[in-house]
N, CA, C and O of each residue as an XYZ file, in Angstrom:
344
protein
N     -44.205     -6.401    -18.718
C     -43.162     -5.545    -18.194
C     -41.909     -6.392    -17.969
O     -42.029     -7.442    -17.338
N     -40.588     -5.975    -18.488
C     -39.571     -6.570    -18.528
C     -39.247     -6.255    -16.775
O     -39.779     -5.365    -16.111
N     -37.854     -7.630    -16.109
C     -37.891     -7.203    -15.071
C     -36.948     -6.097    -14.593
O     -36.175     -5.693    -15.462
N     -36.875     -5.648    -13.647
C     -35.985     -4.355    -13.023
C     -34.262     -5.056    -13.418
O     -33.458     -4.799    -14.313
N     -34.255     -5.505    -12.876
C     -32.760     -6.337    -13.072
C     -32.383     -7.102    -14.302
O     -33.113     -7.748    -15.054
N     -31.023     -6.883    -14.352
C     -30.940     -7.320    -15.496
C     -29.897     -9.006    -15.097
O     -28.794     -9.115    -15.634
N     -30.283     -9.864    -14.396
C     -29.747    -11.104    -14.147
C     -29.145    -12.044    -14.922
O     -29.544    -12.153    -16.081
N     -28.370    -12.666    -14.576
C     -27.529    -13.782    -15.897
C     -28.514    -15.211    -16.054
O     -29.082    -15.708    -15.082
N     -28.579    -15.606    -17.047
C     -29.345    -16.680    -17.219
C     -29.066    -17.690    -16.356
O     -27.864    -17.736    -16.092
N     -30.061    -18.934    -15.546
C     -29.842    -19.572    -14.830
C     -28.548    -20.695    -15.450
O     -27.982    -20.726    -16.543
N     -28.420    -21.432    -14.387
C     -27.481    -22.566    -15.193
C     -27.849    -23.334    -16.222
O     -28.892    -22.764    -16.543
N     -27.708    -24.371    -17.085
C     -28.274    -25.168    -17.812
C     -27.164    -26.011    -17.691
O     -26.068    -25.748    -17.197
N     -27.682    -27.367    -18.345
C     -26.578    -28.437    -18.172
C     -25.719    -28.070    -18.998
O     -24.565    -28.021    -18.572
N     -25.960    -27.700    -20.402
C     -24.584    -27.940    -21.461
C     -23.761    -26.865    -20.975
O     -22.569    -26.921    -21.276
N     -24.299    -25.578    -20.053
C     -23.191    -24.968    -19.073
C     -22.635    -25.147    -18.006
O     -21.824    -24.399    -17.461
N     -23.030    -26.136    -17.647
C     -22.862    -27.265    -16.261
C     -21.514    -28.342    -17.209
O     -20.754    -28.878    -16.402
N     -21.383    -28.474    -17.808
C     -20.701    -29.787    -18.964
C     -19.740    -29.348    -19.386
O     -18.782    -30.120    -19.421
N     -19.505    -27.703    -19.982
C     -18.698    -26.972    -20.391
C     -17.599    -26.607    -19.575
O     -16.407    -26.567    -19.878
N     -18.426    -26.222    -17.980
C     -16.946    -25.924    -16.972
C     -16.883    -26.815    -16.478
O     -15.976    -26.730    -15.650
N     -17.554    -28.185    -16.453
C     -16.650    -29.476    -15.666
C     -15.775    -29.794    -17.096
O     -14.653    -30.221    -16.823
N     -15.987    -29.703    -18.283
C     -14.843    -30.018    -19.111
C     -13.321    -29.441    -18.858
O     -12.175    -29.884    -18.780
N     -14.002    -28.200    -18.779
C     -12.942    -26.842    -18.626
C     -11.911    -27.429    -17.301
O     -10.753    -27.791    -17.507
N     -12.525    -27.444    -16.007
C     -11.938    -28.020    -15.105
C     -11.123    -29.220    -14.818
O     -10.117    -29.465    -14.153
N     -11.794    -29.755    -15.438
C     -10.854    -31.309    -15.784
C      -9.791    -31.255    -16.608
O      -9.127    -32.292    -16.625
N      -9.445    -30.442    -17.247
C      -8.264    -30.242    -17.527
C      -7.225    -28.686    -17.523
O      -7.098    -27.663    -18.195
N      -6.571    -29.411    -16.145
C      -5.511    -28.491    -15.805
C      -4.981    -27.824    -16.308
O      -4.507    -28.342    -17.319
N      -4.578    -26.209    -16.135
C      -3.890    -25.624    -16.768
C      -2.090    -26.221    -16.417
O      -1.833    -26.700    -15.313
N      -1.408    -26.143    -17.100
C      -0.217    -26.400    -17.773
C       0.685    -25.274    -16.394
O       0.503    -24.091    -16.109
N       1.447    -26.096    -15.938
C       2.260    -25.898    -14.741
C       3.026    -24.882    -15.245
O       3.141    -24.808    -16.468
N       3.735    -23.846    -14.328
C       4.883    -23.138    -14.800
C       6.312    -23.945    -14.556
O       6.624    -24.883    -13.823
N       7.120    -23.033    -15.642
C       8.280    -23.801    -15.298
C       9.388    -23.521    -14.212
O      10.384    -24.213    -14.005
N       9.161    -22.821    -13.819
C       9.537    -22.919    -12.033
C      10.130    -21.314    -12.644
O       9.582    -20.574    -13.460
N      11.608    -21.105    -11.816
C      11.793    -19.989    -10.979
C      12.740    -19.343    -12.607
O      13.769    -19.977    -12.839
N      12.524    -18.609    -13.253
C      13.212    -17.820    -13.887
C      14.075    -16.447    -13.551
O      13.553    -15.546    -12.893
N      15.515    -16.342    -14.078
C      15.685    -15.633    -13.823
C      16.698    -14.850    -15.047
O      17.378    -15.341    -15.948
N      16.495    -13.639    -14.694
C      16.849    -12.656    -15.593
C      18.352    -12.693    -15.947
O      19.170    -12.928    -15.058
N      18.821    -12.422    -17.490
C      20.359    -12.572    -17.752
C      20.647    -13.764    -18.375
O      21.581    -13.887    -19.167
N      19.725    -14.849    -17.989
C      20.225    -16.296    -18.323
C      20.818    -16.523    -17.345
O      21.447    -17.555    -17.579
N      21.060    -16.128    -16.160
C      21.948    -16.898    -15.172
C      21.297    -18.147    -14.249
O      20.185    -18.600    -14.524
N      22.031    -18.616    -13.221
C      21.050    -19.674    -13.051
C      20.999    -19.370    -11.561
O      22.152    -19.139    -11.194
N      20.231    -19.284    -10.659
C      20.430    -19.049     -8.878
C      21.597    -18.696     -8.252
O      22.048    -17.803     -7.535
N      22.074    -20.195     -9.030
C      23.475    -20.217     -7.773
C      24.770    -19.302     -8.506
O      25.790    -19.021     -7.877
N      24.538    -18.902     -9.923
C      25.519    -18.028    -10.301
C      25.304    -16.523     -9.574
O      26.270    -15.849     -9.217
N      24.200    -16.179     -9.439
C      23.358    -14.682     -8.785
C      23.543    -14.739     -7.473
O      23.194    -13.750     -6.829
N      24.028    -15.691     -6.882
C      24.188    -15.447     -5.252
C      25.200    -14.634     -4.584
O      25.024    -13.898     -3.613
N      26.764    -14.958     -5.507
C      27.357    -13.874     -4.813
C      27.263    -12.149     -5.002
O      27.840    -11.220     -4.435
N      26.319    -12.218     -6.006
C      25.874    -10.846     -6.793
C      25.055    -10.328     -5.517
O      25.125     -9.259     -4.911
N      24.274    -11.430     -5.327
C      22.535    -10.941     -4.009
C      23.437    -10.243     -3.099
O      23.385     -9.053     -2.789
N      24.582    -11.454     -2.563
C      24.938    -10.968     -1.123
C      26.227     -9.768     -1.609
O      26.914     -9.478     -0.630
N      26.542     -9.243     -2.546
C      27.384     -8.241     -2.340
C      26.592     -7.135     -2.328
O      27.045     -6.147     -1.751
N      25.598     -7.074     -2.791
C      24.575     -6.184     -3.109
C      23.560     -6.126     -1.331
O      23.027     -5.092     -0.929
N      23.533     -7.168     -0.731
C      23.085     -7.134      1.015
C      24.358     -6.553      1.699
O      24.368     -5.818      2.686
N      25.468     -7.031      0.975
C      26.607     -6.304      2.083
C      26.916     -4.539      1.640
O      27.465     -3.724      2.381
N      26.548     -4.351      0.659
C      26.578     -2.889      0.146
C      25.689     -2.082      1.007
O      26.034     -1.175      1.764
N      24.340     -2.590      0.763
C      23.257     -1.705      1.704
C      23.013     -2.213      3.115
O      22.676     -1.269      3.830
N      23.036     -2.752      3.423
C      22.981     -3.759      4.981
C      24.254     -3.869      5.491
O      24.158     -4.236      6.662
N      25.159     -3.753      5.231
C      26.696     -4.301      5.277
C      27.436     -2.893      7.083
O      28.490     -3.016      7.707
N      26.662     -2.145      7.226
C      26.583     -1.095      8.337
C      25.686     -1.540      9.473
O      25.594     -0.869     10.501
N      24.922     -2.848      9.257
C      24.075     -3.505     10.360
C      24.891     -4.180     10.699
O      25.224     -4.101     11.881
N      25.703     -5.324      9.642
C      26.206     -6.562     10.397
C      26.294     -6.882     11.788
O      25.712     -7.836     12.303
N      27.338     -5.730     12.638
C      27.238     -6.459     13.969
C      26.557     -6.268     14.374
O      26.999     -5.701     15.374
N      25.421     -6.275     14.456
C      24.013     -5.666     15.248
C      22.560     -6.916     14.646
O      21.595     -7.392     15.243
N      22.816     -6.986     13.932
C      22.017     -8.309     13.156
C      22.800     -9.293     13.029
O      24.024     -9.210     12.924
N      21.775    -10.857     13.030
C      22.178    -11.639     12.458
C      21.734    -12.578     11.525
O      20.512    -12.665     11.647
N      22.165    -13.356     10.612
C      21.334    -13.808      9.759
C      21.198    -15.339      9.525
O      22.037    -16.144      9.119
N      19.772    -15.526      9.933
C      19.796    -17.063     10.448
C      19.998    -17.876      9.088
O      19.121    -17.541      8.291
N      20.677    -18.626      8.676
C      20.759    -19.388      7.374
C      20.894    -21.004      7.770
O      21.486    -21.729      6.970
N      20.464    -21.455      8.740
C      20.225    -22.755      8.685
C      19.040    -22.922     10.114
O      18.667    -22.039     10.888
N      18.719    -24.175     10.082
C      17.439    -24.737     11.120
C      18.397    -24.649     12.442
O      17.566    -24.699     13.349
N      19.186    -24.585     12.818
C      19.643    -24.804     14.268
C      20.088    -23.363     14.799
O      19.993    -22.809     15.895
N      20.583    -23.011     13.628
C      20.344    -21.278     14.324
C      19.181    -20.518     14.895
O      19.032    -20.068     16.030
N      18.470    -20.483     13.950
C      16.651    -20.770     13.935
C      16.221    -21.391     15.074
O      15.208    -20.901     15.574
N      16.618    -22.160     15.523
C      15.681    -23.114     16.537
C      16.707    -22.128     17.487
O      15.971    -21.331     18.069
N      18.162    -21.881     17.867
C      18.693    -21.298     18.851
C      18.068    -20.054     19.321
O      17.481    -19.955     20.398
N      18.241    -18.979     18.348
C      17.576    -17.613     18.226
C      16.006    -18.156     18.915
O      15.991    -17.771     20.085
N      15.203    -18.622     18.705
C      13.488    -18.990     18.569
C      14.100    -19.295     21.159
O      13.898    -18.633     22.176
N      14.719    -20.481     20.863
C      14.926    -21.214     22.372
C      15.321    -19.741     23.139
O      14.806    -19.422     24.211
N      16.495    -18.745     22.292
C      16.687    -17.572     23.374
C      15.816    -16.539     23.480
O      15.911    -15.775     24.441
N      14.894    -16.373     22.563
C      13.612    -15.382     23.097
C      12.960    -15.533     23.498
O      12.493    -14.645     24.212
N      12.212    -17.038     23.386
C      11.392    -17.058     24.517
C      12.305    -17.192     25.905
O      11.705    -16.616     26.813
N      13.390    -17.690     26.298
C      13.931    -17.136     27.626
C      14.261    -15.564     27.619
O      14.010    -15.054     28.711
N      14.485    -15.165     27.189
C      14.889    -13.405     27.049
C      13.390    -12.584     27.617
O      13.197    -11.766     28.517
N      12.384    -13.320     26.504
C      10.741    -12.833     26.622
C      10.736    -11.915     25.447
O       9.585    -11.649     25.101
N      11.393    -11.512     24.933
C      11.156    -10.833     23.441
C      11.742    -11.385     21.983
O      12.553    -12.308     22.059
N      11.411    -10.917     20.739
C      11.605    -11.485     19.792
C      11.001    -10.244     18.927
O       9.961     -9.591     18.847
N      12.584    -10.338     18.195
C      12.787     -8.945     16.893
C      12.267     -9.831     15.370
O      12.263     -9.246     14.287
């Protein structure tokens, strides 16, 4: 009588050999951050932010937008004295 289950064959070495081959060699890194148009980041930035000031641009005084570490650390030092944090 064949068994109830239909199970994958145990390991064997030359399948033990095959994925340490496999593993040992890395797949091939990407090449980082692409972006659409051919443009390059820093050409698309004033595009991002006219496009944040279009739809967001009715928050401004009411938000603010932390863009460096000391703002960050300011905002972070006044909520915990305040006791809340948005």
């Amino acid at each position: 009588m064949k068994g109830l289950f239909q199970l994958p064959p145990r390991a064997t070495k030359a399948g033990d050999l095959s994925l340490v081959n496999k593993l040992a060699k890395p797949a091939p890194a990407s090449k980082g951050v692409t972006v659409r148009q051919g443009k390059g980041i820093m050409e698309r930035i004033p595009s991002i932010r006219a496009m944040a000031n279009r739809y967001l641009g009715q928050y401004a005084d009411i938000y603010k937008v932390i863009q460096d570490e000391k703002e960050l650390e300011d905002y972070i030092t006044k909520a915990i004295e305040d006791g809340e944090l948005a």
